[in-house]
C-alpha positions in Angstrom: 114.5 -104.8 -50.8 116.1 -101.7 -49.6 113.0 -100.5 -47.0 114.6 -98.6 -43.8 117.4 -96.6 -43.5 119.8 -98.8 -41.9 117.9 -102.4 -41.4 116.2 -103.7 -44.7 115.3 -107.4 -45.3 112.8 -106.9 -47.9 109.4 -107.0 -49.2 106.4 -109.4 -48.1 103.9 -110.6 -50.6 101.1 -112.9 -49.6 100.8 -115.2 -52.6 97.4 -117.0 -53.2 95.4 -118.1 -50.3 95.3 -121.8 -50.5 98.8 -122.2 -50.9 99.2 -121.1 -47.5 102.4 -119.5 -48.0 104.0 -115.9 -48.3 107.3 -114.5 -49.3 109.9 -111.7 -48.8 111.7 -110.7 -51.7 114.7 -108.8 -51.8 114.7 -106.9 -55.3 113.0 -105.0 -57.3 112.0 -103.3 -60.7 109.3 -100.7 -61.2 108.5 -98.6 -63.8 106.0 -95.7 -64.0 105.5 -95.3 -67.4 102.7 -92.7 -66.5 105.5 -90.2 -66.1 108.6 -91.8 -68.1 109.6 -89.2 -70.8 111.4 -91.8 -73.1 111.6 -95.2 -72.5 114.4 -95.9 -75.0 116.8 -93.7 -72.0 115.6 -95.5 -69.7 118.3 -98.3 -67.9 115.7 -101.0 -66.6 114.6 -101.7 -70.4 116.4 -102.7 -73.7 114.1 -101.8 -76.7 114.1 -104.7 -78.8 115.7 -104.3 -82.6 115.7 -108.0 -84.6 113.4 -109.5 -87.2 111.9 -113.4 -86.9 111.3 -114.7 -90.5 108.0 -116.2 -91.5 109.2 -119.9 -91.0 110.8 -119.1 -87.4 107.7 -116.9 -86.3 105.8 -120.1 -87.4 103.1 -118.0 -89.1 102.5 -116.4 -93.2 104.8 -113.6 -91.9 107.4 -112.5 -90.6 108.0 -110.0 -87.7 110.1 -106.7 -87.3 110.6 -105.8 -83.5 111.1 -101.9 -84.0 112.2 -99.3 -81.2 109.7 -97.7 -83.1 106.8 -98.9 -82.1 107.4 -98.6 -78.3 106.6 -95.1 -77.8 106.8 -92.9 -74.3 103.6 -91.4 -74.0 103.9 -89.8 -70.2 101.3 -87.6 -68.9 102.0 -83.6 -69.8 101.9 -82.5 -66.5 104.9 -84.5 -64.4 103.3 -83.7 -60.7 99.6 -85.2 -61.8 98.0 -88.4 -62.6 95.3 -87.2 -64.5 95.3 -85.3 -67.5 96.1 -85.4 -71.3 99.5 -86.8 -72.1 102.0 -85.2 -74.9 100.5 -86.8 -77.7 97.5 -89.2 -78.9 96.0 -92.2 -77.2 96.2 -93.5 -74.0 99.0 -92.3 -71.4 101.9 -94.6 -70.9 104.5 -96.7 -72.8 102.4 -97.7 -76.0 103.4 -100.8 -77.5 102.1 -100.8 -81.3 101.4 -102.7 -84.7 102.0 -101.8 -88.2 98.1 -102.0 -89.9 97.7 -103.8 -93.1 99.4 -106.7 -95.4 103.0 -105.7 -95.3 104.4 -105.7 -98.7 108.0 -106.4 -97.6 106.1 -109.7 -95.5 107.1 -108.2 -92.5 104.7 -107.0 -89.6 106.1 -104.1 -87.8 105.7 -104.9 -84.1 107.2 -104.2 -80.5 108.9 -105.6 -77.9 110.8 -104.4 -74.4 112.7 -106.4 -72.6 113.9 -106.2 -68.7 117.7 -105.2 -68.4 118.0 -107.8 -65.5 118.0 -111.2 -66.1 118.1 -112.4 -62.4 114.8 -112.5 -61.7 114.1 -115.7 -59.7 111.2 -116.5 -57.3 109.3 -113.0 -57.4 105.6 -111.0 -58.0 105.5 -109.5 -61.2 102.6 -107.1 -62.4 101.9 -105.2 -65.4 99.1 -102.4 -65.6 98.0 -103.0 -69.5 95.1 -101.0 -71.8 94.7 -104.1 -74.0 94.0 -103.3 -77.9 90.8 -103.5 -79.0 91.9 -104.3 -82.7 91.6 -107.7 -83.7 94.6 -109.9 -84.9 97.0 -108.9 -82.6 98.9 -110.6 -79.3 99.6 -108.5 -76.5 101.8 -110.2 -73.9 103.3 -109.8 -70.8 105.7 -113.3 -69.9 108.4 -114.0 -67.5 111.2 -115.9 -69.6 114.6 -117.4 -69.4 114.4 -119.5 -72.5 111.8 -121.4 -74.8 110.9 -124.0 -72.5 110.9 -122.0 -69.6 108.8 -119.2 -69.9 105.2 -117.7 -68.5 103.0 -116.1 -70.4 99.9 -113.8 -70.1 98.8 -113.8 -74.0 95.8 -111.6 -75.1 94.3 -112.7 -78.5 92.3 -108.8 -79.7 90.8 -111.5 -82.1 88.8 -113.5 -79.5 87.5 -110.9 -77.4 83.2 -110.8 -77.7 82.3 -107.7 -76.8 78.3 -107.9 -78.0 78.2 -111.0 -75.1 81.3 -109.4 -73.1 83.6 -112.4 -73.4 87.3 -111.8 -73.0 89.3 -114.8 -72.6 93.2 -114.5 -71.8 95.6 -117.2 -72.7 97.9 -118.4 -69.5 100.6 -120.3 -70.9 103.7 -122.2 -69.5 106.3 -123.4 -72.1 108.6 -126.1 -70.6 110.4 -129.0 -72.1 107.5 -131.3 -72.6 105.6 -128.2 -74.9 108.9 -127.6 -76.5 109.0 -131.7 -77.3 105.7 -131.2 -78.6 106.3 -128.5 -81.2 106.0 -125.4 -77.9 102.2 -127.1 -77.5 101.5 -126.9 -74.0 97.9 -127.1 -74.8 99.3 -130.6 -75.4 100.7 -130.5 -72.0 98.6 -129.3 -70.1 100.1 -125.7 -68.9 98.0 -124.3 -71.3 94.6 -122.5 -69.5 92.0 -120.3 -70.7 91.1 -117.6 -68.1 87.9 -115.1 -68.6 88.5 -112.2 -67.6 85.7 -110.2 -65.4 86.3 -106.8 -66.8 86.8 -105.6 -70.5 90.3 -105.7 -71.0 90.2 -102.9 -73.8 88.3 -100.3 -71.7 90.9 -99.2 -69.6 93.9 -100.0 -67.7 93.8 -103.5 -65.7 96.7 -105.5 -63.6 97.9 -108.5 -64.7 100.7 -110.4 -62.1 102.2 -113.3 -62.0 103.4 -115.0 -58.7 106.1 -117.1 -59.7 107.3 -119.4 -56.3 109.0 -122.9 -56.1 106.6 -125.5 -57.6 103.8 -122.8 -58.0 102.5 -120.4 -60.5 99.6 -118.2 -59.6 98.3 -115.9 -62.5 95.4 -112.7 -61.6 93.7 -110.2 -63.1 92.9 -107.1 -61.4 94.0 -109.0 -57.9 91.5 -112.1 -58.8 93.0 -115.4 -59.0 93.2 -116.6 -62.2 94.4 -119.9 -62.1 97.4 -121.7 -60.7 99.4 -124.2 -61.9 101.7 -126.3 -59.5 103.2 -129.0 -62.0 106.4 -130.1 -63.0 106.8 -127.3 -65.3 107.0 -124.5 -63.1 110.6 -123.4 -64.4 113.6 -123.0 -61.7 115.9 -121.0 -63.5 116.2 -117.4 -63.5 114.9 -114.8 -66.1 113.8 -111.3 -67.4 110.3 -109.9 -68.1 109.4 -109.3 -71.5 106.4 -106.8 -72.8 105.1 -107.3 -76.5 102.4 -106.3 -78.9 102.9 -109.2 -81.9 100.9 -110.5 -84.8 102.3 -112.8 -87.6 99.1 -113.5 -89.3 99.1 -117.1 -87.6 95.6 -118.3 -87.6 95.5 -120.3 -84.7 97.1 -117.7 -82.9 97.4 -113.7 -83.3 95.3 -113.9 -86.4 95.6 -110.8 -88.3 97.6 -109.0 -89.2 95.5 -105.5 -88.0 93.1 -104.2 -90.7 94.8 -100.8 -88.7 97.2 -100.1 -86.2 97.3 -101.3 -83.1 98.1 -100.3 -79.3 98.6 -101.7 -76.3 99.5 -99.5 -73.9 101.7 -100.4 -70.6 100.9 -97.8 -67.5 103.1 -99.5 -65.0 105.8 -102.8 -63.6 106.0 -104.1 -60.7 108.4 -106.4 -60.1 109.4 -107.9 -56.7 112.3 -110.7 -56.6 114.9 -112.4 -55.2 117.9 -112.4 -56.9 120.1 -115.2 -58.7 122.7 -112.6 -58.9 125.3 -113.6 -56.1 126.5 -109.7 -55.4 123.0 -108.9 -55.7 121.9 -111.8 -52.4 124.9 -110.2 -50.9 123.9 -106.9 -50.9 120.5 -108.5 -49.5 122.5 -109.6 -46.7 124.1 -107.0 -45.6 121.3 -104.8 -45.9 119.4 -107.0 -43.2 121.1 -106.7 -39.8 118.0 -108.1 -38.0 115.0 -109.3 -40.1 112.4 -108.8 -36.9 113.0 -105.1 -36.3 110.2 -102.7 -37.0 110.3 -101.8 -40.4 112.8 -104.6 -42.1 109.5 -106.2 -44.1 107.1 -104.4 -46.0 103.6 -105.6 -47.0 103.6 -105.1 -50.9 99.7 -104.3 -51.3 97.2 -105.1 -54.1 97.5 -101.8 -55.3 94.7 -101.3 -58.0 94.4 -97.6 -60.1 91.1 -95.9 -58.8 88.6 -94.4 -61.2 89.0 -91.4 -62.7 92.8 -91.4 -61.7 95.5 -93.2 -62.6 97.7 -93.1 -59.2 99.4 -95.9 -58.0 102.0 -96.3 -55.2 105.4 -97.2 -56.0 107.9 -97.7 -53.2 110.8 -95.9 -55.4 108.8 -92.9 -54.7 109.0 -92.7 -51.2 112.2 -91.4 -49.2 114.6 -93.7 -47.9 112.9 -96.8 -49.1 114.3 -98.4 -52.0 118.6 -97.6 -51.2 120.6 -100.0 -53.2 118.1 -100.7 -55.5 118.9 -100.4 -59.3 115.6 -98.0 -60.4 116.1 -95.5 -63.5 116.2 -92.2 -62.0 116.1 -93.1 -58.6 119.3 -95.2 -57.8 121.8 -95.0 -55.5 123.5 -98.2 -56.4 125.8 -98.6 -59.5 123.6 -100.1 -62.6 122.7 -103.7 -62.9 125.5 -105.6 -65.1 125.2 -108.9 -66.0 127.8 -111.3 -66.1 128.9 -111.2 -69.8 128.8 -106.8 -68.9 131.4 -107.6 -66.4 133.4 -109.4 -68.8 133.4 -106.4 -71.4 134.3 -104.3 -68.0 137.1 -106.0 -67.1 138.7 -106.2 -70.3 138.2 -102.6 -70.8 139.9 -102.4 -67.3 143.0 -104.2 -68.2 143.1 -102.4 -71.7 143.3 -99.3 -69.9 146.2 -100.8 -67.7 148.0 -102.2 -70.5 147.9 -99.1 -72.2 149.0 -96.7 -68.9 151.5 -99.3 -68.4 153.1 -99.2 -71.8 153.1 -95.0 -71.8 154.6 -95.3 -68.5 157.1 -97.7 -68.5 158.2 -98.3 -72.7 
């Protein structure tokens, strides 16, 4: 990570205690959504457009992903933390489901996805207003396909709030859950976490330390639970954000009796990249990895009461060059490999076509 004006190595994270271990990371993502006008401009996101029928969504219904129901909500006043936001509800990006039996069998639902799909060994963290609406699933997963994938899952239907019991679903999919119909209750990368808080109250962090052969999940900077088997995935992925329900019983329940929203105040995201341009930009970046200020302590940085400020290293001077951040860049956008595809054939179309005015 760009931290320094000249000499940047990256980021340090202390992951979990007792595995003894921390981490620099090179990359990152984050996203104030406190303060983001409209999330559909912004270039760190794709706002998910696509349907899943009732057989594939394995539930009565099916589901309609809708840029529609991931709404910007920033704050009114850019410069605070505090005060009302532009419209109703909660500050922030709200993620939201359709109330009600859907009479086209479709629940309207939302999903955003990251841009960046090189996101290896990393920290990851969400700050989440869960819904308090039973029969939905709000999510927050690291994923690079269906049997690699980790998952917070919030079920609004289990929460008890006359005894205050919230449990949260941890999930790891791998290729033993996906053998077993994507089961990994059946596995064993299936845990049930309570939560200490009420997750519906107001805005709480939810991270995900993701390191070879380990995967550390924590609410609110308490561990969670870890799990170190052979289903920790190895490949890299993207971050995904979703408010769902399909009316599966065992699962979301629902659908909503009315709508329902989750809303997203902040990601974090601190990586190493897959991306080979990206680890050599890394390198270049870091002449000498001991000098003063070429690793940064990424801190537990929890929202205080009563405001809803959080650090972000995008907002400091000098600290994030040739990182790819909406707004903030200095460094050309992130494109994936099948974007530099389409570039270089645009490229040579371009050439072709200079080439046959000049010369024909």
């Amino acid at each position: 990570m760009s931290i320094g004006p000249t000499n940047s190595t990256g980021l340090n994270s202390p992951i979990a205690s007792f595995l003894d271990n921390s981490y620099v990371f090179t990359d990152l993502i984050e996203t104030d959504a406190f303060h983001i006008k409209n999330i559909h401009d912004d270039t760190d996101w794709s706002i998910q457009n696509y349907n899943v029928s009732a057989s594939s969504a394995r539930g009565p219904y099916g589901m309609n992903f809708t840029g529609l129901n991931a709404v910007s909500n920033p704050i009114m006043n850019s410069s605070n933390w505090v005060g009302p936001p532009v419209s109703n509800g909660d500050p922030g990006i709200q993620l939201s489901v359709g109330g009600g039996v859907p009479g086209n069998g479709f629940v309207q639902v939302a999903q955003i996805n990251s841009v960046r799909k090189d996101l290896l060994w990393g920290t990851f963290r969400a700050l989440i207003k869960a819904t308090p609406v039973p029969g939905t699933c709000t999510a927050f997963f690291w994923y690079f396909n269906d049997s690699q994938e980790i998952d917070f899952e919030a079920l609004s239907y289990q929460y008890n709030f006359q005894n205050a019991t919230y449990p949260l679903n941890l999930v790891l999919q791998s290729q033993q859950s996906a053998r077993q119909g994507f089961s990994s209750a059946a596995s064993g990368d299936w845990k049930v976490a309570y939560l200490p808080f009420d997750p519906t109250d107001d805005f709480h962090e939810y991270r995900i330390d993701f390191v070879p052969g380990n995967v550390v999940y924590y609410g609110d900077g308490q561990v969670l639970a870890i799990i170190n088997t052979t289903a920790v995935p190895t490949s890299p992925g993207h971050l995904i954000l979703s408010q769902w329900s399909n009316g599966d019983a065992g699962w979301s329940a629902g659908p909503p009796v009315q709508r329902a929203v989750s809303t997203v105040g902040y990601v974090k995201a601190y990586f190493n990249s897959s991306d080979p341009a990206r680890q050599s930009a890394a390198s270049k970046r870091c002449k000498d990895p001991s000098a003063p200020g070429a690793v940064c302590a990424i801190s537990d940085q929890l929202i205080s009461p009563g405001s809803l400020y959080s650090e972000f290293f995008s907002n400091n001077p000098n600290m994030t060059n040739n990182q790819t951040i909406y707004g903030k860049s200095d460094a050309p956008p992130f494109i994936d490999e099948s974007g530099w595809t389409a570039l270089l054939k645009f490229l040579a179309f371009l050439i072709t076509a200079y080439v046959i005015e000049r010369f024909v």
